[in-house]
VEXDREN-410440 format. One record per residue: residue in one letter; x, y, z of N, C-alpha, C in turn. Coordinates in nm, 3 decimals. Example, Ala and Ser with C-alpha at 12.3 -4.5 7.8 and 13.67 -1.06 7.14 Angstrom:
BEGIN
[tiba "a",[1.319,-0.569,0.780],[1.230,-0.450,0.780],[1.320,-0.330,0.780]]
[tiba "s",[1.285,-0.225,0.708],[1.367,-0.106,0.714],[1.290,0.003,0.787]]
//
This chain:
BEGIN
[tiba "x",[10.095,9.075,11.055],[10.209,8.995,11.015],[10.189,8.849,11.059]]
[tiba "x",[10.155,8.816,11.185],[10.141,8.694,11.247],[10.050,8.649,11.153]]
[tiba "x",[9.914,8.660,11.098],[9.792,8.615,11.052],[9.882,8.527,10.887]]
[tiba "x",[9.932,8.593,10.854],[9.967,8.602,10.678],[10.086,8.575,10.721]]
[tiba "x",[10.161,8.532,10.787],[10.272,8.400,10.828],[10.198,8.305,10.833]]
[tiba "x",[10.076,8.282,10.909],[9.986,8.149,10.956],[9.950,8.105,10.834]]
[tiba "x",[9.923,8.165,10.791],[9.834,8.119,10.644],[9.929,8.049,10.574]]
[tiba "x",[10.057,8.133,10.571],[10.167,8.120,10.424],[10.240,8.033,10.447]]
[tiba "x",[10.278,7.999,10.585],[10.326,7.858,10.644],[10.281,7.780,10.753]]
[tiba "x",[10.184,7.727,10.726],[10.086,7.630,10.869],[10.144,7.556,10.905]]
[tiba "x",[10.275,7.506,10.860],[10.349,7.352,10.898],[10.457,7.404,10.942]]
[tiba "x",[10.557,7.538,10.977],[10.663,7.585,11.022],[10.673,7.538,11.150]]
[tiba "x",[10.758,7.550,11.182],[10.860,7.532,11.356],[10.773,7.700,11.363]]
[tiba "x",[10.786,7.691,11.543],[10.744,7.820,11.594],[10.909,7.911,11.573]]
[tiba "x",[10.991,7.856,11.570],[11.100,7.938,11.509],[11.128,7.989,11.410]]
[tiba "x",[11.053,7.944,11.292],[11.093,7.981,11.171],[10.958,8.080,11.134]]
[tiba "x",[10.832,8.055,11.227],[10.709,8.121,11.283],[10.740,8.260,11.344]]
[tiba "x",[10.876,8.289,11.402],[10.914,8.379,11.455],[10.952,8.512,11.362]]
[tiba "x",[11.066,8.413,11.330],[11.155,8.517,11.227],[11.108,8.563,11.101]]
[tiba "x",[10.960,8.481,11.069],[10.878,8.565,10.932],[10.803,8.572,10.974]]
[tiba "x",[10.778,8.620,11.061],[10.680,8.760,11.191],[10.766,8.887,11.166]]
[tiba "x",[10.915,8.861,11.253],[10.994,8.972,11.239],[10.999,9.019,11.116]]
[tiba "x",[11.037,8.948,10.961],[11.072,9.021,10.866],[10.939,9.040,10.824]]
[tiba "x",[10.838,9.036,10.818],[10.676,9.051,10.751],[10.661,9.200,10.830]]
[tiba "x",[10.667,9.203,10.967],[10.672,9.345,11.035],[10.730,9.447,10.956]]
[tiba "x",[10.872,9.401,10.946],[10.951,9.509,10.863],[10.924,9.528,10.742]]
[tiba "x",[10.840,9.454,10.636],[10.805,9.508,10.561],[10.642,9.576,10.558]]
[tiba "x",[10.562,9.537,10.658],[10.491,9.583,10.722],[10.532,9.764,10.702]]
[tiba "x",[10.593,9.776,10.800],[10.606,9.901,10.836],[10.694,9.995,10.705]]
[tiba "x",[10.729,9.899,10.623],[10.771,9.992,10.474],[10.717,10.053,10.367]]
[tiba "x",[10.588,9.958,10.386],[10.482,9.983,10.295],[10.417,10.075,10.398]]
[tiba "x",[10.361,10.106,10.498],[10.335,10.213,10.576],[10.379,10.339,10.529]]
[tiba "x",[10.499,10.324,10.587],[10.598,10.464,10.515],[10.573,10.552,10.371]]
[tiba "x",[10.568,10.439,10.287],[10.549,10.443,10.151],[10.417,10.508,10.143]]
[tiba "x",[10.315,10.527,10.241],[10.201,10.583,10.209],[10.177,10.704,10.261]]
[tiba "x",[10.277,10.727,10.345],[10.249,10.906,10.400],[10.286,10.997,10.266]]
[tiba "x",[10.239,11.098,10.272],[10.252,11.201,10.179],[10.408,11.249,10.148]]
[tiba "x",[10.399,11.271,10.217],[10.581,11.343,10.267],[10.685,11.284,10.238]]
[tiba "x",[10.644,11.140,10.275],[10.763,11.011,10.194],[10.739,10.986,10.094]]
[tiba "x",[10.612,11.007,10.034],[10.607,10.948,9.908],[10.612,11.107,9.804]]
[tiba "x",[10.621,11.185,9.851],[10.679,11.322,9.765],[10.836,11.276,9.733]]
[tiba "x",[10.929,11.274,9.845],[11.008,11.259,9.888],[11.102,11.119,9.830]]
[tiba "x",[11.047,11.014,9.852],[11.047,10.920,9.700],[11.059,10.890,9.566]]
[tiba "x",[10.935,10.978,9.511],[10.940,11.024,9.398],[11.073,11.102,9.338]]
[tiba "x",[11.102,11.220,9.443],[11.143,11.323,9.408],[11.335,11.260,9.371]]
[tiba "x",[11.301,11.134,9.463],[11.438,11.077,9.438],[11.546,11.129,9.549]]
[tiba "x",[11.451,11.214,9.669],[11.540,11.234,9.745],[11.550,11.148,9.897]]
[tiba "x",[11.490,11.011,9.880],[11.535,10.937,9.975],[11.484,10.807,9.927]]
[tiba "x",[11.548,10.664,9.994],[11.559,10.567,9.986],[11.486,10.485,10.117]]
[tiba "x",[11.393,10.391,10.133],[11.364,10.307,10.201],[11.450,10.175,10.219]]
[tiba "x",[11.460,10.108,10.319],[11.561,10.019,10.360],[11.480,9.938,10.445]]
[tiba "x",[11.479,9.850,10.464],[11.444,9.709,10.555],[11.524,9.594,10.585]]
[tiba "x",[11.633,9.659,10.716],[11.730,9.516,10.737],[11.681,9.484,10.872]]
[tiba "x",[11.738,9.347,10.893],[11.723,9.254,10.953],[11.834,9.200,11.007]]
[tiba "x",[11.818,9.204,11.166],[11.966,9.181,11.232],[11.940,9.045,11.280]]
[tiba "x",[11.994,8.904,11.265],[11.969,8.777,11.275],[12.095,8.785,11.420]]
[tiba "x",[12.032,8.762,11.532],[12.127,8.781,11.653],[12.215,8.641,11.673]]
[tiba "x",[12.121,8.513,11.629],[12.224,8.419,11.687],[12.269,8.404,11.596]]
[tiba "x",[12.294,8.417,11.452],[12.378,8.409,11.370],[12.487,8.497,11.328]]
[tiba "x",[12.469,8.605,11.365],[12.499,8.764,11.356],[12.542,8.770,11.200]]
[tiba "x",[12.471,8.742,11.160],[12.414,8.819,10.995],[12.264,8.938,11.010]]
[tiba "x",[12.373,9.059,10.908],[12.285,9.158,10.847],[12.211,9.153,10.760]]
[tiba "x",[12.098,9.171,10.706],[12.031,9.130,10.646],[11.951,9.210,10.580]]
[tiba "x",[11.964,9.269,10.430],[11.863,9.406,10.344],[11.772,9.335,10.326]]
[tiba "x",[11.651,9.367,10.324],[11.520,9.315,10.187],[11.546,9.362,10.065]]
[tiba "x",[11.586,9.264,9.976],[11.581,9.290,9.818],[11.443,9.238,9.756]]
[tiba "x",[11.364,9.400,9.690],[11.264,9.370,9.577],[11.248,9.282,9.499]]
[tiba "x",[11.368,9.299,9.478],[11.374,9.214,9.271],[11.355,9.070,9.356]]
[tiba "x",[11.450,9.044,9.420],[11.460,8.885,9.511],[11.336,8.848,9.605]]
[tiba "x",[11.246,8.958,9.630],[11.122,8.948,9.784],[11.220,8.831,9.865]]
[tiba "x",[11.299,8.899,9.912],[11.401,8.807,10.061],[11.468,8.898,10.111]]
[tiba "x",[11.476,8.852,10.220],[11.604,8.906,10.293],[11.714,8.852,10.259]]
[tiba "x",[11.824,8.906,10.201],[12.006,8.906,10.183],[12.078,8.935,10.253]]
[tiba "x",[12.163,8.864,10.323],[12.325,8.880,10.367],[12.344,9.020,10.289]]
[tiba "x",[12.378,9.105,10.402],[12.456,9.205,10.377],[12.605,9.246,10.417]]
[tiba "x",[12.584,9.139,10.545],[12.728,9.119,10.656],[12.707,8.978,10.666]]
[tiba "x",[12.746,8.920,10.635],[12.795,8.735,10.635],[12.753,8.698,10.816]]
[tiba "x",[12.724,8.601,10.810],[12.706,8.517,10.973],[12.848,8.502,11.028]]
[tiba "x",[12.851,8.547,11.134],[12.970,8.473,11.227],[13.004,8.332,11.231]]
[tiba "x",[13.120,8.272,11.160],[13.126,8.124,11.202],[13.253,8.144,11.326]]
[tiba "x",[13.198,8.031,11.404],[13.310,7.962,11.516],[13.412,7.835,11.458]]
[tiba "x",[13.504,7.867,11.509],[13.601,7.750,11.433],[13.530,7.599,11.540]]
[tiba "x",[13.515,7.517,11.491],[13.532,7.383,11.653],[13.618,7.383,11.730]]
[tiba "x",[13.596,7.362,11.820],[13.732,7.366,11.947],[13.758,7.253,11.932]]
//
């Protein structure tokens, strides 16, 4: 994940270096899934669904991976603070 972040953005903040580490992992590990036997019977068969969210902590937005979109989506909106 780190390598193919480096590549795909050489000019990022180490923050934004971070968080497409985290979501590259998670899809990392979906396409994994997708290759065992058992899930991919299981797939097919239409009897289960893969999911890849993403919990953004200082914002506290939920976050699915949508295909059609290749992004992560708001699934639960960010917390706003009013100004004091």
């Amino acid at each position: 994940a780190r390598q193919q972040v480096l590549s795909q953005m050489p000019a990022a903040s180490l923050a934004e270096h971070r968080r497409a580490c985290e979501q590259a992992s998670i899809l990392i590990s979906l396409r994994n899934l997708e290759r065992l036997p058992c899930v991919q019977r299981r797939l097919q068969a239409g009897d289960l669904t893969l999911h890849g969210w993403y919990f953004d902590l200082v914002a506290g937005a939920l976050l699915a991976y949508s295909a059609r979109a290749d992004a992560f989506l708001p699934i639960v909106c960010p917390l706003f603070t009013e100004p004091a």
